[in-house]
Structure formats: C-alpha cells, structure tokens
VEXKE-176919 format. One record per residue (C-alpha): residue in three letters; chain; x, y, z. Coordinates in nm, 3 decimals, always signed. Each point is the difference from the previous one (the first is absolute). Layout:
<recs>
- residu;chaine;c1;c2;c3
- ALA;A;X;Y;Z
...
</recs>
This chain:
<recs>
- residu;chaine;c1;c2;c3
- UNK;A;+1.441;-1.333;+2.738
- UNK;A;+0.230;-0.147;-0.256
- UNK;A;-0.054;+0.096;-0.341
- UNK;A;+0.135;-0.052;-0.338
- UNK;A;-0.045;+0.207;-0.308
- UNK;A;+0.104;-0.234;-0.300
- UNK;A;-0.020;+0.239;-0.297
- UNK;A;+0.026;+0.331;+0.103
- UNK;A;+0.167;+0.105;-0.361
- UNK;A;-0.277;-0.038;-0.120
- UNK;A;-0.135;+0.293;+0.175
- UNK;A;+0.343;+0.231;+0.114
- UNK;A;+0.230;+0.140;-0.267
- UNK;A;+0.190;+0.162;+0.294
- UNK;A;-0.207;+0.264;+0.007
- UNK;A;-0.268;-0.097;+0.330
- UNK;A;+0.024;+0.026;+0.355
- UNK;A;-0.009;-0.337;+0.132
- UNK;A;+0.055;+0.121;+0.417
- UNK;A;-0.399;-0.028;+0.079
- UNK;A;-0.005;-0.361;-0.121
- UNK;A;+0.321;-0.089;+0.154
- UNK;A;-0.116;+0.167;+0.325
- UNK;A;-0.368;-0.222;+0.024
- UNK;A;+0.225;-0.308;+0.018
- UNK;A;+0.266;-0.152;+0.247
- UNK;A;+0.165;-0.154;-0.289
- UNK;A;-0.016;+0.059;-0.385
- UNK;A;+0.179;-0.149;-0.272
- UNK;A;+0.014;+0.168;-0.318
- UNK;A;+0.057;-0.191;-0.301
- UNK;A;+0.054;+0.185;-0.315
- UNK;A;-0.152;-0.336;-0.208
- UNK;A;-0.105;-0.366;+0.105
- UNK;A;+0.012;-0.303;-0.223
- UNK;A;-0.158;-0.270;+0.053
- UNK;A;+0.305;-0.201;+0.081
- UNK;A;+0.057;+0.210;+0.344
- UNK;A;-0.373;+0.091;+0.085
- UNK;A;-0.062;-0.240;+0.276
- UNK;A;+0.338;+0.086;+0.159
- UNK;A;-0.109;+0.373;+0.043
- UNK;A;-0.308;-0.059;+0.084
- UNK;A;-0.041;-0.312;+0.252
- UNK;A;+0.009;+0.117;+0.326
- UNK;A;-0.116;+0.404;-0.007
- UNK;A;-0.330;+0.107;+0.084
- UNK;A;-0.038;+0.240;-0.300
- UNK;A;+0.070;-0.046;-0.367
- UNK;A;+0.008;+0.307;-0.232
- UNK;A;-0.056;-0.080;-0.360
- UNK;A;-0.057;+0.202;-0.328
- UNK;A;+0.023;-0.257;-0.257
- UNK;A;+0.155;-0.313;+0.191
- UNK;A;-0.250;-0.301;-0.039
- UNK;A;-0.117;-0.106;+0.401
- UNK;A;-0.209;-0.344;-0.103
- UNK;A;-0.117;-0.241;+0.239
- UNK;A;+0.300;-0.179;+0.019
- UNK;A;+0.210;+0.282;+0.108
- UNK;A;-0.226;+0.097;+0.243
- UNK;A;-0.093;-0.381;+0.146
- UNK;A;+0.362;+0.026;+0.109
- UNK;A;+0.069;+0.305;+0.188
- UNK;A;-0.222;-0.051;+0.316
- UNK;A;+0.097;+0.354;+0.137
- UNK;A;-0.167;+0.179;-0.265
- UNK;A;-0.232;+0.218;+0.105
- UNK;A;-0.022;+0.312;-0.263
- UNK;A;+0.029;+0.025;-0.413
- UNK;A;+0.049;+0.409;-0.091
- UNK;A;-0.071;-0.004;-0.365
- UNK;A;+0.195;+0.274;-0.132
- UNK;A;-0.186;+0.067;-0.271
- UNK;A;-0.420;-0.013;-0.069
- UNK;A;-0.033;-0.331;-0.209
- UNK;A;+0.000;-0.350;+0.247
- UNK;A;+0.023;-0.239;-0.270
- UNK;A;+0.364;-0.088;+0.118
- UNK;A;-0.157;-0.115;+0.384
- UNK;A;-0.157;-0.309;+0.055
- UNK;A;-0.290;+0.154;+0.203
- UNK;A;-0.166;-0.285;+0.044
- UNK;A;+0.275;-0.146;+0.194
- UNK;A;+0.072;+0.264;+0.188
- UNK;A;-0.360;+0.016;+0.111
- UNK;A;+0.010;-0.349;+0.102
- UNK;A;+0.326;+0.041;+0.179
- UNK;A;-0.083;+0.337;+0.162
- UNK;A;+0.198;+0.261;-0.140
- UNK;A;-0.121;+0.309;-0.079
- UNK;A;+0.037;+0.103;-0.371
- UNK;A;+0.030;+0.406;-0.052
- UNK;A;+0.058;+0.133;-0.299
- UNK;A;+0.066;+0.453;-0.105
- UNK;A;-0.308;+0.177;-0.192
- UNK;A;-0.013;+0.311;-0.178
- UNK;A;+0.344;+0.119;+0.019
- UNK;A;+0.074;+0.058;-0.350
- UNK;A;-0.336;+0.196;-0.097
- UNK;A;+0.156;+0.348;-0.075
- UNK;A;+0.307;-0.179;-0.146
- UNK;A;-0.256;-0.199;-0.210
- UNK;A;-0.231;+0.282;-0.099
- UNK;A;+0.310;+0.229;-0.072
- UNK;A;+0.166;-0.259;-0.229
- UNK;A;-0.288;-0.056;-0.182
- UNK;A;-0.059;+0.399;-0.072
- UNK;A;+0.354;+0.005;-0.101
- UNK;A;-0.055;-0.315;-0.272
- UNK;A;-0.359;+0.260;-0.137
- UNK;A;+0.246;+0.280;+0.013
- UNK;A;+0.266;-0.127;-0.226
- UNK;A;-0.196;-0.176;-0.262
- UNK;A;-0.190;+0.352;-0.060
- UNK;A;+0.252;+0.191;-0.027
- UNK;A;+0.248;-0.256;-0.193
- UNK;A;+0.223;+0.087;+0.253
- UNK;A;+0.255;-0.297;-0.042
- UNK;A;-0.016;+0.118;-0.419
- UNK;A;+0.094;+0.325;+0.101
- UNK;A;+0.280;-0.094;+0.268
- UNK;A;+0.147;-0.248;-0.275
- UNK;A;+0.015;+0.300;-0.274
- UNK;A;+0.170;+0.218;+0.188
- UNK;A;+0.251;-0.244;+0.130
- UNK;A;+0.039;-0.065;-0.353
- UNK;A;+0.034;+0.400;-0.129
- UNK;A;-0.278;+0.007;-0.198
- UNK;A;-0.155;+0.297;+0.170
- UNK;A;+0.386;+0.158;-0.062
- UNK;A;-0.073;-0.028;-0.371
- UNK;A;-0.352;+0.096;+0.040
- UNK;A;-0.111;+0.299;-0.263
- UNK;A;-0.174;+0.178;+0.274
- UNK;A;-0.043;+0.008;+0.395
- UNK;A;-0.139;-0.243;+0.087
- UNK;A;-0.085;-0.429;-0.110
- UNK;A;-0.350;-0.097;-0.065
- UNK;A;+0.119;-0.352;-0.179
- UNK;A;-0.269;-0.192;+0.209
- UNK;A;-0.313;-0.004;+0.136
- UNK;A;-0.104;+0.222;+0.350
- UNK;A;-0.348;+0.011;+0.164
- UNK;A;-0.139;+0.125;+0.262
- UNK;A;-0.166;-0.222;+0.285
- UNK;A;-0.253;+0.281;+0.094
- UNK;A;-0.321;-0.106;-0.150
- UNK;A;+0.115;-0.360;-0.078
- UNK;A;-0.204;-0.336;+0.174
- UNK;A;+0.211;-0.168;+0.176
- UNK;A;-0.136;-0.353;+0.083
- UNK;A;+0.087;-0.178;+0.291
- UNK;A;-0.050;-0.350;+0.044
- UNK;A;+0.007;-0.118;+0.364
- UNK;A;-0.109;+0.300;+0.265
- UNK;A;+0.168;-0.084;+0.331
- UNK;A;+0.215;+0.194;+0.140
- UNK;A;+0.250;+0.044;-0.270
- UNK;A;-0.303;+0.019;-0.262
- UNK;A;-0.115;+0.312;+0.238
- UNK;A;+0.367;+0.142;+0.019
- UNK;A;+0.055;+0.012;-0.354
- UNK;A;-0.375;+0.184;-0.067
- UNK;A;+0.111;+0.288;+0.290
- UNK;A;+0.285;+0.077;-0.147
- UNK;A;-0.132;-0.033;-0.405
- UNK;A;-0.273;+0.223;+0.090
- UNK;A;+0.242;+0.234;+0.142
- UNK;A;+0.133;+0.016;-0.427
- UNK;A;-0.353;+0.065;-0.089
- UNK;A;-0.123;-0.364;-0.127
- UNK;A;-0.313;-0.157;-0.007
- UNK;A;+0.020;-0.321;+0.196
- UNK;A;-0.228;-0.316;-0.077
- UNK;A;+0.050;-0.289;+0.195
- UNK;A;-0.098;-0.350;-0.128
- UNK;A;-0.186;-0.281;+0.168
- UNK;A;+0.232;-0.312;+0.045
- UNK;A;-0.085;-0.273;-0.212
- UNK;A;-0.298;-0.216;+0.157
- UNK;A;-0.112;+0.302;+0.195
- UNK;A;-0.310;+0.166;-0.045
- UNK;A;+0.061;+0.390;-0.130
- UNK;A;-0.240;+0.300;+0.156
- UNK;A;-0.026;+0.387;+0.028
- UNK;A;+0.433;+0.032;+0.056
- UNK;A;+0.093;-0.305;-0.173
- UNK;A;+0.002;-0.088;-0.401
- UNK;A;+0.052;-0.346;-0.144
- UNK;A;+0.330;-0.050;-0.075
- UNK;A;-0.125;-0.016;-0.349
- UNK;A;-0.132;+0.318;-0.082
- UNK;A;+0.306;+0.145;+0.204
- UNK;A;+0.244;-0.150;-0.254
- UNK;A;-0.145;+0.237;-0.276
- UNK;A;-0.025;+0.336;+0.170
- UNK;A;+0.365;-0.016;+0.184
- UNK;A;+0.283;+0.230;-0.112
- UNK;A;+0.197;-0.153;+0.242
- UNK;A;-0.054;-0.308;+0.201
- UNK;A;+0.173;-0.123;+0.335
- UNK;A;-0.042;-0.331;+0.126
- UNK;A;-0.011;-0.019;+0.405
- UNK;A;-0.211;-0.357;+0.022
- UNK;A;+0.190;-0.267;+0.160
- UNK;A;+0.107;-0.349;-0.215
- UNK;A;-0.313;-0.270;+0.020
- UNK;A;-0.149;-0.200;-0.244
- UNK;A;-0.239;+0.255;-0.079
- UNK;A;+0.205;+0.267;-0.094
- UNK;A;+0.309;-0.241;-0.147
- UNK;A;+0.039;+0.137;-0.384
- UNK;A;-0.244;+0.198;+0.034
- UNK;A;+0.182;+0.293;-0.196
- UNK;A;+0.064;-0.249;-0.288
- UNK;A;-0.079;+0.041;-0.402
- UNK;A;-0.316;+0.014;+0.022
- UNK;A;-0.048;+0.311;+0.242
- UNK;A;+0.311;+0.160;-0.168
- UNK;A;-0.239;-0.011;-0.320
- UNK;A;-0.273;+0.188;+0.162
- UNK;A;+0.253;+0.303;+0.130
- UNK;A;+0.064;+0.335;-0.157
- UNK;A;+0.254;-0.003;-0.249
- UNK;A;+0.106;+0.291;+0.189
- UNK;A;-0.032;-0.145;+0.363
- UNK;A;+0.306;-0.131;+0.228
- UNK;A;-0.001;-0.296;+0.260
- UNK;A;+0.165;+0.038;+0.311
- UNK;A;+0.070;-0.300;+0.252
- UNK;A;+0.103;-0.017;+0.344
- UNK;A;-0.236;-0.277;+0.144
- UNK;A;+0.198;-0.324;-0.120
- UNK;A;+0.169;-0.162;-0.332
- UNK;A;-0.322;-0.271;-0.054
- UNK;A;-0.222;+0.279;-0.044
- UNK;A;+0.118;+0.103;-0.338
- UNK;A;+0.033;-0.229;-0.256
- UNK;A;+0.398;+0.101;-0.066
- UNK;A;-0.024;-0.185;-0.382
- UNK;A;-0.346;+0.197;-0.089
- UNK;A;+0.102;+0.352;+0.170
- UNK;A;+0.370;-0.076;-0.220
- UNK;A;-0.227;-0.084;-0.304
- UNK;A;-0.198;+0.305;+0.030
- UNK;A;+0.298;+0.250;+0.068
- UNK;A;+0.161;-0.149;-0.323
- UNK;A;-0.302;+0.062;-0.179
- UNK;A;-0.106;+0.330;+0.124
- UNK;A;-0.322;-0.141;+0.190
- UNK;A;+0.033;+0.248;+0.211
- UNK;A;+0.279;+0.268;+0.053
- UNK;A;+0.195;-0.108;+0.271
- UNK;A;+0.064;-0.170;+0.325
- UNK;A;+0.185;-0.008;+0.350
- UNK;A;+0.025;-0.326;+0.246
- UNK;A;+0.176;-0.045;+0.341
- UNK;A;-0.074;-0.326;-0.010
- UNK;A;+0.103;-0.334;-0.234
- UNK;A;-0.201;-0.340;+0.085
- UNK;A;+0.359;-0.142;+0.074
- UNK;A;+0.220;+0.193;+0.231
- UNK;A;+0.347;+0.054;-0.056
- UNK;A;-0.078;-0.109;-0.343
- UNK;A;+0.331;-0.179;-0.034
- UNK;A;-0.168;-0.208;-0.270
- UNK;A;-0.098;+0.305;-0.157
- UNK;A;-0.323;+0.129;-0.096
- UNK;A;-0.197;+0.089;-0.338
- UNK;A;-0.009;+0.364;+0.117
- UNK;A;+0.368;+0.026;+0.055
- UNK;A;+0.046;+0.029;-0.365
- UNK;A;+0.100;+0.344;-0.094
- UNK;A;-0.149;+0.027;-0.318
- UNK;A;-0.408;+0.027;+0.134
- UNK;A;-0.031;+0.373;-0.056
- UNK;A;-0.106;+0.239;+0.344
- UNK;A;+0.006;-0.255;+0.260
- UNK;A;+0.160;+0.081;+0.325
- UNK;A;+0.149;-0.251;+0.230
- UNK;A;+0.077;+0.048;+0.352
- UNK;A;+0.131;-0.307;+0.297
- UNK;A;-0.226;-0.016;+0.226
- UNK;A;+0.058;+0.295;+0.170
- UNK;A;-0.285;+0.186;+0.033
- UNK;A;-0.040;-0.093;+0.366
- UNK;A;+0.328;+0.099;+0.112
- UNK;A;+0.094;+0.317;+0.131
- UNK;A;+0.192;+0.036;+0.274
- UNK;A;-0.308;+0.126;+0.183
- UNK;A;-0.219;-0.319;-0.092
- UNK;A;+0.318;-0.236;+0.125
- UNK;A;+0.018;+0.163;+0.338
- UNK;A;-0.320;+0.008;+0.011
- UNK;A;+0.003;-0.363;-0.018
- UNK;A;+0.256;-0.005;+0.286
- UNK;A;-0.227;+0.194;+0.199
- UNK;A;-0.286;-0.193;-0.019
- UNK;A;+0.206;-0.358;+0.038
- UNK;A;+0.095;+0.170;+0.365
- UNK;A;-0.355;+0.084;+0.059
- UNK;A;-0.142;-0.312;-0.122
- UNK;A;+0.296;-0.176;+0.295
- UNK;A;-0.152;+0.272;+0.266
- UNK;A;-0.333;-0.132;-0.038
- UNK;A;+0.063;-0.369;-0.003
- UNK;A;+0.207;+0.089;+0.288
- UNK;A;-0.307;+0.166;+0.193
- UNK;A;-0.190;-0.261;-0.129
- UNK;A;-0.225;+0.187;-0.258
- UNK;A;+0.133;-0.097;-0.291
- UNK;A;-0.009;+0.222;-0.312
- UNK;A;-0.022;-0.043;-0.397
- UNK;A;-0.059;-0.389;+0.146
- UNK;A;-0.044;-0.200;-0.350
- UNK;A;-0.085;-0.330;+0.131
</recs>
C-alpha cells in the first residue's frame, strides 16, 4: 500500500520510532507539514493518507480515486470529511486513549504546583531572596496540602477516572459532577452544588454546547475563595475573560489551563497577560509524552493491520 503521512511534526520532535509504520506500507512519504497549496499533489494517487491536523474535505477526497484509508493521528475527526469518505468507501480510523497517563499526570502536576506555590518559590530563589532570608527556610506564600481537600472533577471518562486514581493516591476526597443536562444520582452531584464544596476542580468534559462557558462569572462567584480551577478538557469550557476577572479579583485563589479557546494564540489571549495573579499556563502539552506519541504510532500500525485483515479497528465512520 502507498501511504502518505502529511504532518507528521505535528506528532515527532525526533524523538519516535517511525520503523513499524514504515514497515506496514510498500511506500510512505513523510512530510514534515502540508499546505494547502501542495495537498492534492501528495495525496492523489496513494491508498493511505496520514493526517494530524491537515484538513481532508470532500473535495480532496472526490479526487484521489485510490484512496482507500484516513489514519487520524490524533483522537478528534473534525478535520475528515466522514461523510464523504463513507460515501466513497474509505475507511476512517482514528488513535484513542493514548495520552491518559500523560493527561492524568499533567493535570496532578498543575494541583501540585498551585498548592505548594511552587513557581513563587522557584522565582525567589532564582532571584536570592531565600540568600537574604533571616532564617532557613522561605514561607513568603501560601502551601497546602491536597490530603483531605475535594477535588471536583467535571467529566468522568477515562481521563476523569485517571485523575481520581491517582488524587486519591494524595489522600483527597473526590466528587464528581453530573454534566450539564444530565440527571445526577447516588455517585454523581449537580454541577452546582459541586462548584461550592471543591478545593480544587479539574475539568475532563469534552467542548459542546452544553458545557461551552460553563466555568464563566457566574460559577466563579459560587467557588471558595480559597478553591483553584484546573483545565485540561478544552479552551471553550472556561470562560478565559471571567476566570481572568476572577484571578484579578481574588474570586478564587488561583488557576492552571493547558488549554486556550484559540490555539497557537498568535492573536493573543486575555489570559496571556502577566499581571492576573496565580494562573499557570501551559501549550497544549499535556498529551504529549514521548510514551503517548509512540503510542500513537503504535496504534496507527495496528489500526493499518486490521484494515489490512479486513477487521477494521478504532473505525470512526
């Protein structure tokens, strides 16, 4: 089979092990980027297109009649036309789960240094303040402890579940909130009266209209003054103006995102300002540890296998 992989950068920062994808095919190209300018080119005549981000509409696919297989290399689809490809016959497959320790690990890491002001305490000793300290040791800023603390999670798949294991592991109470529009019962609170009880709350829900803004001024209000918001679901789920608003104004204490609503924000972004007090910022890159990326790999040569065999796998259309 011919195959071409169109934005494999997006994935490899020369750090993976490409040789188990290279060895399914006869023939693959590997393209560090694609613009739209030199997509149908690379893509016309092979049997297999690998994309991350690259847009595949109808179009595209209309005109490459050899086109047999899409390997998403990433979870989200939104960049396939799957309705095409349905109609045309190609097999859509897409990678699940990869990132889930990555995920859960990242997010433990975001509780871990807003409790213990880590990035205060980093910046004051790069500075020599604790070199003029008066006695051993700097206690300039706030540290807590997450045993004992609710922690809040907001979405309970399999990252939701990830992040509980390993917070119950520090000794935290976990409550997990019914999504908006669903009904709550015996393991799930509304999301309302979760808002009030969380010391910490971690948002694991994917983007719809239901849960768009639905951190926003109005459920800031209702938090501890004391409480901290952690999100590594999507951007749209936080109101970024209200969660800036409420940082500024000492709503509540502090807050950690992986996620903006635009990404790169090359326009910038209200919570790029470096003024809102105990908000940490990090690029998307929960997901991606080296482990989680080859896992990716992995599961693009086992999702070609099966197609192969004809049983496809992770099949999203």
């Amino acid at each position: 089979m011919k195959a071409v992989y169109l934005d494999y950068a997006s994935l490899d920062k020369n750090d993976l092990d490409f040789s188990a994808l290279e060895a399914v095919f006869d023939d693959l190209q590997l393209y560090e980027s694609t613009a739209s300018e030199t997509l149908l080119s690379r893509v016309q005549d092979v049997e297999v297109i690998i994309s991350n981000k690259v847009v595949i509409d109808a179009k595209t696919m209309q005109q490459c009649p050899n086109l047999k297989l899409i390997l998403i290399s990433a979870t989200g689809t939104n960049n396939i036309d799957l309705v095409q490809a349905a109609k045309q016959g190609v097999t859509v497959c897409n990678c699940q789960g990869y990132g889930t320790a990555a995920v859960a690990q990242h997010t433990l890491m975001l509780m871990l240094n807003l409790a213990t002001s880590f990035r205060q305490y980093d910046r004051a000793v790069q500075q020599g303040e604790w070199n003029k300290a008066s006695q051993f040791c700097l206690l300039d800023y706030p540290i807590i402890e997450l045993s004992g603390k609710t922690l809040g999670i907001v979405g309970y798949g399999e990252l939701g579940q990830a992040v509980a294991n390993l917070a119950r592991a520090f000794g935290m109470n976990i409550q997990i909130a019914a999504l908006p529009n669903r009904p709550a019962g015996p393991e799930r609170i509304a999301f309302a009266d979760l808002l009030p009880q969380a010391d910490f709350l971690s948002l694991h829900c994917p983007l719809t209209d239901d849960t768009r803004d639905l951190i926003d001024a109005a459920a800031l209000a209702t938090m501890k003054a004391s409480a901290f918001v952690i999100n590594c679901a999507r951007g749209g789920v936080v109101n970024e103006s209200a969660l800036a608003e409420a940082l500024t104004a000492g709503t509540i204490a502090g807050a950690a995102t992986d996620v903006l609503t635009i990404e790169p924000p090359k326009a910038g972004n209200v919570l790029l300002d470096s003024s809102i007090p105990n908000l940490i910022i990090t690029p998307h890159s929960a997901w991606g540890s080296v482990d989680a990326r080859q896992r990716i790999v992995q599961q693009m040569v086992e999702n070609t296998e099966a197609f192969k065999a004809g049983q496809p796998i992770r099949k999203v259309n």
